[in-house]
VORO-283508 format. One record per residue (C-alpha): y negated, x negated, z; residue in three letters. Coordinates in steps of 0.05 Angstrom, whole numbers, plus 5000, padded with zeros to 4 digits. Example, Ala and Ser with C-alpha at 12.3 -4.5 7.8 and 13.67 -1.06 7.14 Angstrom:
2
509047545156ALA/502147275143SER/
// end
This chain:
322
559428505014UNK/566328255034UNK/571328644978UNK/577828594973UNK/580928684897UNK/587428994904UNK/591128854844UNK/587828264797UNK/590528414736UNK/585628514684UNK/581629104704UNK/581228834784UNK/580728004751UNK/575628294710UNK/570428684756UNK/572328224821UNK/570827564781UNK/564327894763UNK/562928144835UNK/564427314855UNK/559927064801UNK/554327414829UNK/555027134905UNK/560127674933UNK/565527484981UNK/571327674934UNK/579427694953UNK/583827844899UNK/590428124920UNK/595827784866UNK/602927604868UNK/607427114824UNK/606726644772UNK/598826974761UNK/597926874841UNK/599426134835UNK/595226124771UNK/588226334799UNK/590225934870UNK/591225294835UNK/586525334774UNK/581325954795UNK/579726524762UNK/578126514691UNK/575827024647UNK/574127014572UNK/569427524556UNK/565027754493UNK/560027824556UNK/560327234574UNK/565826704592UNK/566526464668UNK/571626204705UNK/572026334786UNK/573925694823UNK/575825664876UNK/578226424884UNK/580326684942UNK/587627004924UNK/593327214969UNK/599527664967UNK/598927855037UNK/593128325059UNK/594728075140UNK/592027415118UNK/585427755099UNK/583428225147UNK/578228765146UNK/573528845094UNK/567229285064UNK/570929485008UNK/577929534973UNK/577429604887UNK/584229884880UNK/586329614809UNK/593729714806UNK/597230074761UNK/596730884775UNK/604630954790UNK/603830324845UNK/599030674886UNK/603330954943UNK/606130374961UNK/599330074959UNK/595530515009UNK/601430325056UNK/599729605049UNK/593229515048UNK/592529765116UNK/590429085144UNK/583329085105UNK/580729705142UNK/575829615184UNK/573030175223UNK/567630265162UNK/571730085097UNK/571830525037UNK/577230524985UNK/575130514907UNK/581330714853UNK/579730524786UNK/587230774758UNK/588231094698UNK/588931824725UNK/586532404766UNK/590932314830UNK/590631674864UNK/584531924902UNK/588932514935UNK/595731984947UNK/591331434985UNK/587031975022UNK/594832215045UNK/595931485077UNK/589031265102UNK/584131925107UNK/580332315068UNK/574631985097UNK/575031345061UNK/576631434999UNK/571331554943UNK/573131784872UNK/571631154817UNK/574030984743UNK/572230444703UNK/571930294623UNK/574329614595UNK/578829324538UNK/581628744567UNK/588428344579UNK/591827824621UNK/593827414560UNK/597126844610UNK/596926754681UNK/590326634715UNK/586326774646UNK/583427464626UNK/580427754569UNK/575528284557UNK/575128434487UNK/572429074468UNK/568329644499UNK/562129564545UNK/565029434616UNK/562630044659UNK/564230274732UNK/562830944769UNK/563931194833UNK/561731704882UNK/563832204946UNK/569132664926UNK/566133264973UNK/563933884923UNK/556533794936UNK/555534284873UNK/547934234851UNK/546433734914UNK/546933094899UNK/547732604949UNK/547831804946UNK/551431555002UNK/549030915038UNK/555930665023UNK/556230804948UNK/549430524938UNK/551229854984UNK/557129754919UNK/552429994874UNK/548329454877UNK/553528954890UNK/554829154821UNK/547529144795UNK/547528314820UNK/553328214769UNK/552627994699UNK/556728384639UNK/558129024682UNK/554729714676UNK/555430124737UNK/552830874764UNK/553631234820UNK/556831894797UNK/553932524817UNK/560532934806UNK/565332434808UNK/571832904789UNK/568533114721UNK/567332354708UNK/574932174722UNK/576932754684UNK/573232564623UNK/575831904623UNK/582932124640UNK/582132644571UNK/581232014530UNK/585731584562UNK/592231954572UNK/591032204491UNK/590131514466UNK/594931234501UNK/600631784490UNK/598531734414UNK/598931074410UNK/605330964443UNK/608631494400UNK/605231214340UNK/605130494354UNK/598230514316UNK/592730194348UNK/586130644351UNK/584530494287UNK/589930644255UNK/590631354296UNK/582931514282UNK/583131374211UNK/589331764183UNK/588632584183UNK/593732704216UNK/594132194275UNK/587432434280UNK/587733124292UNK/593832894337UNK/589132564376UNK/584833164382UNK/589633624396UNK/591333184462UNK/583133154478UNK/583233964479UNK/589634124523UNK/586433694570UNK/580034004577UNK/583534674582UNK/587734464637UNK/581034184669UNK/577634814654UNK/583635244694UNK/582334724744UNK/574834874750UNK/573334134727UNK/566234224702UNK/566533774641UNK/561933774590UNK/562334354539UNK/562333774478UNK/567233344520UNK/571733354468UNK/567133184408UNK/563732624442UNK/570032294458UNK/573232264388UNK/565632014380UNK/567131544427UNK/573431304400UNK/571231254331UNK/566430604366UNK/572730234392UNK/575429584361UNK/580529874294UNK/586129484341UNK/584929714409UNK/590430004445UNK/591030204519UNK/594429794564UNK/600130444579UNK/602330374503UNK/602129574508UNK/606929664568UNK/611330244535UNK/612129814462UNK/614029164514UNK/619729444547UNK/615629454616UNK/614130054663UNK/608730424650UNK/603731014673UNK/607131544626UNK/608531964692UNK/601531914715UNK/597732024645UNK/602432524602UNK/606632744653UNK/600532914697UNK/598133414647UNK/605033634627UNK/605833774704UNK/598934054722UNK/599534444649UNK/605034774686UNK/602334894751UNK/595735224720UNK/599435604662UNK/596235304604UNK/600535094540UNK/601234344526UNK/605734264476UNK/603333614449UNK/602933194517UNK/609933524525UNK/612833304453UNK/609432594475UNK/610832564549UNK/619332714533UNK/619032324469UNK/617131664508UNK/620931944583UNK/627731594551UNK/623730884542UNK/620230944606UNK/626331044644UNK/630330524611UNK/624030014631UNK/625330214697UNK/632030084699UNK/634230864711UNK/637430984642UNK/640830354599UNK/641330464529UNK/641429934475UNK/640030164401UNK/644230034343UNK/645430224274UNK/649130864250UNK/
// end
């Protein structure tokens, strides 16, 4: 397959340089001192799957000089896809399909808005892993996993697409990557999105790493709290997730490395931009639209809005002793 990575940070670096590795025709979409990086010295990713390095790599900042492709992995981060379904109109071909792996339940709906329901499937992916210097990645914790699958409400039908099945086992050829065809894709995304937005809004608030948050009573029961407004909101949203969703993913986050922290927090406790609009503002917002009480992704999502703002230069404020 000919796929085009949009966004090779460390979740697109990641799965793209394992796609490559196993024969693909791989294009990573990059820009700035990380673009120069993996054109000048490949690819490379450290991994407690296995190291590699990807050279030559194909990498660009300019989808025009790539043209149409099977597939586009869109791995930016969740508040940069807009802009990103209006550029990456050059790679569609009169057969491509669109993958988002963002942190979040609505890129799906903001790229089918731009390039047609039609081509966009629903997708999410599970990784620890970090650009630690331009060109070099690494995956340190968690079991790197990918899902996708049609977005259509097929109910009790389920339905492989050719399509899905073609990535699918583009996916099965790579080393270090599980990967599944979903057969309700919006339940899968959902899940994730229940542990990611509460780990992350935690552990911004907190500046704990997982470890830290899991292992002291309260943080903990913080953590669950966030986990259970969630899968209300999903449940007023008729998002069929599991009816132990939110005891296997404390489960799950009791396996994680004790200093794991998700890449929204990393950004938030750096100064940079982050997805706190598209992780605790979604559920504050769809909380809201659906009439279910959040009042701990509100406390978190207006705690941090001052810090996210200032990243983005909308609010300067310095901080100084009183």
């Amino acid at each position: 397959m000919r796929i085009a990575i949009y966004g090779a940070g460390a979740v697109g670096g990641y799965f793209g340089g394992r796609l490559a590795q196993a024969g693909d025709d791989v294009v990573f979409l990059a820009r700035g001192d990380h673009l120069r990086a993996i054109r000048e010295h490949g690819l490379r990713v450290t991994s407690i799957a296995g190291d590699f390095t990807i050279r030559p790599a194909h990498a660009t900042d300019r989808p025009d000089d790539i043209g149409p492709v099977d597939t586009v992995l869109v791995s930016v981060k969740a508040w940069q896809v807009p802009d990103a379904a209006l550029a990456m109109r050059p790679l569609l071909g009169p057969d491509t399909f669109v993958v988002p792996l963002q942190n979040g339940v609505e890129a799906p709906e903001q790229l089918a808005e731009v390039l047609g329901a039609e081509r966009v499937l629903g997708g999410l992916c599970r990784i620890i892993a970090q650009v630690i210097r331009p060109g070099h990645i690494r995956h340190s914790g968690a079991e790197p996993y990918i899902a996708f699958g049609e977005l259509e409400d097929t109910g009790s039908r389920v339905r492989t697409t050719g399509r899905a099945e073609h990535l699918r086992q583009a996916f099965a050829r790579a080393q270090g990557v599980r990967v599944e065809i979903s057969p309700d894709i919006r339940a899968a995304m959902w899940l994730k999105f229940l542990f990611i937005a509460s780990m992350s809004g935690v552990g911004a608030v907190t500046r704990a790493p997982i470890g830290v948050v899991r292992g002291q009573p309260e943080t903990r029961r913080m953590l669950e709290q966030a986990f259970e407004e969630i899968a209300a909101v999903a449940a007023a949203l008729g998002i069929a997730l599991p009816a132990n969703a939110v005891e296997e993913t404390m489960a799950f986050a009791d396996t994680l490395p004790h200093d794991g922290t998700a890449s929204m927090q990393r950004d938030i406790m750096a100064g940079r931009p982050s997805e706190l609009e598209t992780q605790n503002g979604a559920v504050v917002r769809l909380g809201r639209r659906t009439g279910v009480p959040v009042p701990l992704h509100t406390f978190i999502y207006q705690s941090l809005l001052p810090l996210e703002l200032r990243a983005r230069g909308e609010l300067p404020f310095t901080e100084s002793g009183v």
